[in-house]
C-alpha positions in Angstrom: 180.7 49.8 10.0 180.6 49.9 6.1 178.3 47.4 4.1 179.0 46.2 1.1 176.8 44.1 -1.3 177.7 40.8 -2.0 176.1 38.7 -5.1 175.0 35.2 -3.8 172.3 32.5 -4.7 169.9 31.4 -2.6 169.3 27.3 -2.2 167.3 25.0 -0.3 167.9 21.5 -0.3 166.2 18.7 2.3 166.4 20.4 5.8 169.2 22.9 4.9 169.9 26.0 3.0 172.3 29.0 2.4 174.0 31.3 0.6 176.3 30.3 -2.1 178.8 32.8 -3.2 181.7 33.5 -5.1 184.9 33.2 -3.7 186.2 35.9 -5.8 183.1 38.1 -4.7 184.2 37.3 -0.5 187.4 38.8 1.1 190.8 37.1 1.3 191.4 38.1 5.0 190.2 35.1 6.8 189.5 37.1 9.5 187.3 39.3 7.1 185.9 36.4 5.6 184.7 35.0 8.7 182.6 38.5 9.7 181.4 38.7 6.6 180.0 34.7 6.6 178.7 35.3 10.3 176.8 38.2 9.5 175.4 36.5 6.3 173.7 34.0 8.3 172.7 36.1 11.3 175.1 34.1 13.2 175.4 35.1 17.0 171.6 35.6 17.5 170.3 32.3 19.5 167.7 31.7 16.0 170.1 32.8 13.3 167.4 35.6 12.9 169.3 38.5 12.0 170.5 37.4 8.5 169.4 34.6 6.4 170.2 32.1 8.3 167.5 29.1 9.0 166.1 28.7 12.4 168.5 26.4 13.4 172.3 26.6 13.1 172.4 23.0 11.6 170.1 23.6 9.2 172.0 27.0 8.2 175.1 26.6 5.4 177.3 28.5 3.3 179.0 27.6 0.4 182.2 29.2 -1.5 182.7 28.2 -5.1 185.5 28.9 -7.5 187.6 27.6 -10.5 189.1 24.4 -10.3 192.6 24.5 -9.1 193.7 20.8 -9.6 193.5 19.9 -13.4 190.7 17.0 -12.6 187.7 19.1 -11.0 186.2 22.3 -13.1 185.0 23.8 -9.6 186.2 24.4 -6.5 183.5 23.3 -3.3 184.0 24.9 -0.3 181.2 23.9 2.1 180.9 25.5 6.0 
């Protein structure tokens, strides 16, 4: 398995927190993209331990931002 590095930000907000990333940085395979946001978080281990995910899974959250696509919003929010 090859690793790549991924430019992200860090947040915490009230009980959760995450990654927030480019979409431009993440791949366009969904299938891709969905490896690549599991093993961000450590998803698959019972604490989310094995990435930076928190200690719970509903406290752990990534975010995917981009340009505005629609004319009336400058970005783009994708929240999972």
């Amino acid at each position: 398995m090859t690793q790549t590095s991924i430019p992200y930000l860090f947040m915490r907000g009230g009980t959760s927190r995450g990654p927030y990333f480019r979409r431009a940085d993440l791949p366009d395979d969904q299938s891709a993209l969905a490896d690549v946001l599991i093993a961000a978080v450590g998803s698959g281990h019972p604490l989310n331990i094995d990435g930076i995910g928190g200690g719970a899974s509903v406290t752990t959250k990534v975010v995917m931002l981009s340009e505005g696509t629609d004319g009336w919003a400058d970005v783009n929010y994708f929240f999972a």
